[in-house]
N, C-alpha and C positions, 0 to 999 in steps of 0.2 A: 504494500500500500504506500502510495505517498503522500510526505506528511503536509507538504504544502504544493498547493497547484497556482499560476496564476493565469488567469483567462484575457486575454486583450482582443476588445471589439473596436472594429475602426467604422460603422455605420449603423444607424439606428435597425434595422434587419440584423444585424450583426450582434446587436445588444441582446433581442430575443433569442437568437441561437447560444448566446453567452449565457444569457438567466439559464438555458434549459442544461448545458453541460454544468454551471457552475452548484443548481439542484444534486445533481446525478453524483458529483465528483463527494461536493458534503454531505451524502448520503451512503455514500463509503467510509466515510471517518477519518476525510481529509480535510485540511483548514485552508479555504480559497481566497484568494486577492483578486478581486477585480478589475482592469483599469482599461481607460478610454480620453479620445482624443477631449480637452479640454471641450470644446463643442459639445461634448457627448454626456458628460460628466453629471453624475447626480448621488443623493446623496449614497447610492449604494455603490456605485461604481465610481474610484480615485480617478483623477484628472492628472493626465501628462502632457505636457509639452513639446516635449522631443524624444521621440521613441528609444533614440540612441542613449540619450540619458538614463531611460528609465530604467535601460537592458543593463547599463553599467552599473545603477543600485542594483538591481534584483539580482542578477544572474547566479550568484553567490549563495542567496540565501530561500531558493525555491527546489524542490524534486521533480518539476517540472511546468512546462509552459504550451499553453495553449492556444493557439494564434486565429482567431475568427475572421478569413479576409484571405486574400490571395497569397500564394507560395511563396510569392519571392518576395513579400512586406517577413514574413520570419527568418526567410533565409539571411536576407540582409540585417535580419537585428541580430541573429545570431552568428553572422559569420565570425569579426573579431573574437570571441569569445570560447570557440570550439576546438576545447584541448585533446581530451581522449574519450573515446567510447564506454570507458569504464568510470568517467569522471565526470561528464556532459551530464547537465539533466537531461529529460525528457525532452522531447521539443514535438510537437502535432502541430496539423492546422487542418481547422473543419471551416466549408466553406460558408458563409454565411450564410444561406439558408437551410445548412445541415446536414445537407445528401451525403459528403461523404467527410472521413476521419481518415488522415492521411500521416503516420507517425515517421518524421523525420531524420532524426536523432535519437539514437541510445536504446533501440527496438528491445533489444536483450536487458543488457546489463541494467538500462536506466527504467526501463519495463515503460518503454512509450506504445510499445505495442499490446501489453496490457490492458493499459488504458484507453488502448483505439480501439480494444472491442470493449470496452467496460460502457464506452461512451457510443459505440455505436448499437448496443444494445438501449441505452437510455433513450438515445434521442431518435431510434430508426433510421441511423444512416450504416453505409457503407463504410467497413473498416479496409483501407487499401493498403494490405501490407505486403511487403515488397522483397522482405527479407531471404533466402535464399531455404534455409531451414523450416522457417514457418510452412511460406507454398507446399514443400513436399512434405512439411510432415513429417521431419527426422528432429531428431532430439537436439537440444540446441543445449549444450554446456553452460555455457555465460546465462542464461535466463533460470539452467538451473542451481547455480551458484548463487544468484541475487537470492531463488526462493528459499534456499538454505543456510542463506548466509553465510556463505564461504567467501572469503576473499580472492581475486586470480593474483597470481606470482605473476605468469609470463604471460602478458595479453598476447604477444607475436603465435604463441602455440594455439588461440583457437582458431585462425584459420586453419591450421594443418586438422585437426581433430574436426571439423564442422565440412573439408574437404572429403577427408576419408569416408566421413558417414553419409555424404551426398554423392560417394561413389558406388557405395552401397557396399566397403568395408570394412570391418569390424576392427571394435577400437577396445581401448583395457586389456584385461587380463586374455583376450582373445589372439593377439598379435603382438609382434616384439617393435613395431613402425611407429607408432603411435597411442597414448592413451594417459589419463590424467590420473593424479593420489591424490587424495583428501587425508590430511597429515597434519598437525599443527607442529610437527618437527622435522630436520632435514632426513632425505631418503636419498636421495642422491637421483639418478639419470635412469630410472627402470626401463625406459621407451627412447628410441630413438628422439623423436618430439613427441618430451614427458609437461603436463600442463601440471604446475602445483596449486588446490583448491587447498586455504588453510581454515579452518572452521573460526569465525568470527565469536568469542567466546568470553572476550573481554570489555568490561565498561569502563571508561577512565571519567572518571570527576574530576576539574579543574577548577582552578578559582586564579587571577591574576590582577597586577594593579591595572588600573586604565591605562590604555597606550603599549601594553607589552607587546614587542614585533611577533609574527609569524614563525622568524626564525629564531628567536629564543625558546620559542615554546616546544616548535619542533626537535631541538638539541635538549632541553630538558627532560621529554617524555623519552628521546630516541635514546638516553644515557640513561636513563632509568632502564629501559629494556634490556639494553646492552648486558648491563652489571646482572639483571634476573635471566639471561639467555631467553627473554621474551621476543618474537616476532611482531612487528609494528601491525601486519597483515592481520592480525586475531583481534585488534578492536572493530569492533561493532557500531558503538557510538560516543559518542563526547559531550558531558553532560553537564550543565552548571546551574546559577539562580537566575532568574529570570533579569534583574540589575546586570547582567553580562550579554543578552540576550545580543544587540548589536557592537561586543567587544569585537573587533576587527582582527585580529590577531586569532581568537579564537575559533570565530565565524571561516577566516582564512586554514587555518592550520588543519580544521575536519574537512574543510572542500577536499585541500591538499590530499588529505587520507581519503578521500570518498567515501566520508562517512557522514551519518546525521550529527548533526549542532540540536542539542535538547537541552530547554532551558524550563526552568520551575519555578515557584513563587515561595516565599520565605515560607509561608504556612503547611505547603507540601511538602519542602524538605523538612520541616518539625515534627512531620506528623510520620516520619520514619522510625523505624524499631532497632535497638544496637547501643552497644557501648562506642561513643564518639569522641575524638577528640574535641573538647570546647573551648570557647575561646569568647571571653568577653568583648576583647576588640570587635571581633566581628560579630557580635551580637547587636552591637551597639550601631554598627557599620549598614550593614543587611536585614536584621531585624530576624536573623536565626546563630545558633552557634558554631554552625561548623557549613561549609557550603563543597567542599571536596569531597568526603565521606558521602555525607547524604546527598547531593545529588549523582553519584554514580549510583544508588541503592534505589533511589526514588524511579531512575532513570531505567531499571532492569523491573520495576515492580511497576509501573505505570506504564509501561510498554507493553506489559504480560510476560516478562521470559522471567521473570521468579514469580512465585506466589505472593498473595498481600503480606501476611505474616511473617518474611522473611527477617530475616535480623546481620546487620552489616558484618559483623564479625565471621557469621558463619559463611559467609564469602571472599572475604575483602584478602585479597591475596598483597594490596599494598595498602597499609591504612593509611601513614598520611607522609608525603614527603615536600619539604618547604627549597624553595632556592629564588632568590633576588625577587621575593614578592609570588611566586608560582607556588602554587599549590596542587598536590596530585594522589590521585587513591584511583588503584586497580580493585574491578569485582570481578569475579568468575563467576560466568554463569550457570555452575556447579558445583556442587562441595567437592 
């Protein structure tokens, strides 16, 4: 599922096709943004100015994008911005009167083509997908990694594995050419072109001063791992208090990892279970006592991958490690 979608309509036809996907999307149990040429703007749907601007706020912090209006208005908001297939959000575009769902970017890994029939079920359009695996109907690796939450090592290896199985031969333990492990530790080269799936397993809670770069963040969790022989590949998501919600560094650092940025409200992280480290400062700061701990715990109980009752201890594989203002605590999502 994703957690945030944002729908952009460039004509009043375009608005009705937008209310009917923007129903359908938060009736899945995602959080939508609206937006529209200032023209268009009302008080449900935000007003922008310039498209190009708008894609440089959001691009960052959406799972996907919805384009109501012709191909080449999303192609062109999204050109500058399209790093990797595993990293890209979603990108579609349904044409203003709805006929068809047409998912552009990220069909697998970012699950746009999920969405293109989730949505072309809602609204009775056509989902046009294009992808090579889907058409025929063979197993697609990377769509099965997102459902599982597996992280990919070597994105280069699925074309050879998504190759083979659309030649109609067999992959894994079936042939020595090619096939993928699911391993959260090193195995080495079993397959000529071997794909590594690492199971996403871990929650990291952070907390940091305002302004901290990208790359201190990224050097303090990647040394943290290092010294535990942890894999960066096994977090899951990156969780903090909702007062961090647009820390830039933070918000940057999970894009970087392709993972979600999940953020909570002082009273959710309180209302967590566990022996915590506290902290008056930060009580007094946030209006809770510890924001690293419990939002990594809040963050695996509010998602559903632990039960309500969980208690941080009986997880927390790193309780709390401090460096120039950062804060950090690893959960398994396992005893």
């Amino acid at each position: 599922m994703h957690k945030t979608v944002a729908v952009f309509a460039f004509s009043r036809q375009g608005i009705i096709t937008g209310e009917k996907i923007a129903g359908s999307v938060e009736a899945s149990g995602s959080r939508v943004k609206k937006c529209a040429p200032e023209r268009l703007a009302s008080e449900d749907w935000e007003s922008f100015s310039a498209l190009a601007e708008e894609m440089e706020k959001l691009i960052l912090h959406v799972d996907a994008l919805v384009f109501v209006g012709a191909t080449g208005i999303a192609v062109r908001a999204v050109a500058p911005y399209v790093r990797s297939k595993l990293t890209d959000p979603a990108v579609l575009v349904v044409d203003e009167c709805g006929q068809f769902v047409i998912p552009l970017l990220s069909g697998h890994a970012g699950g746009a083509n999920e969405l293109a029939r989730l949505l072309g079920m809602a609204i009775s359009a056509v989902p046009v997908i294009t992808t090579a695996t889907d058409i025929h109907d063979v197993f697609s690796v990377d769509t099965f990694a997102r459902q599982e939450h597996l992280s990919i090592v070597e994105k280069d290896e699925i074309k050879h594995l998504s190759g083979a199985l659309l030649e109609g031969k067999p992959i894994g333990a079936l042939t020595p050419e090619c096939g993928f492990v699911i391993s959260g530790k090193p195995v080495g080269q079993p397959f000529a072109h071997t794909l590594h799936l690492v199971p996403q397993d871990l929650v990291l809670g952070m907390g940091c001063r305002s302004g901290t770069s990208e790359d201190d963040l990224h050097r303090f969790v990647s040394d943290t791992f290092d010294i535990n022989g942890w894999s960066l590949y096994r977090i899951r998501a990156v969780a903090s208090i909702n007062a961090k919600k647009e820390e830039e560094g933070l918000v940057t650092f999970s894009k970087r990892l392709g993972v979600p940025f999940l953020t909570y409200s002082a009273e959710q992280l309180a209302a967590q279970q566990g022996d915590f480290q506290v902290s008056e400062f930060v009580q007094q700061m946030v209006g809770v006592d510890n924001v690293c701990e419990r939002s990594a715990l809040c963050a695996a109980v509010c998602e559903g991958w632990l039960p309500p009752e969980s208690r941080f201890e009986d997880f927390s594989l790193l309780s709390k490690r401090v460096e120039s203002g950062m804060t950090l605590a690893v959960l398994a999502l396992h005893n």
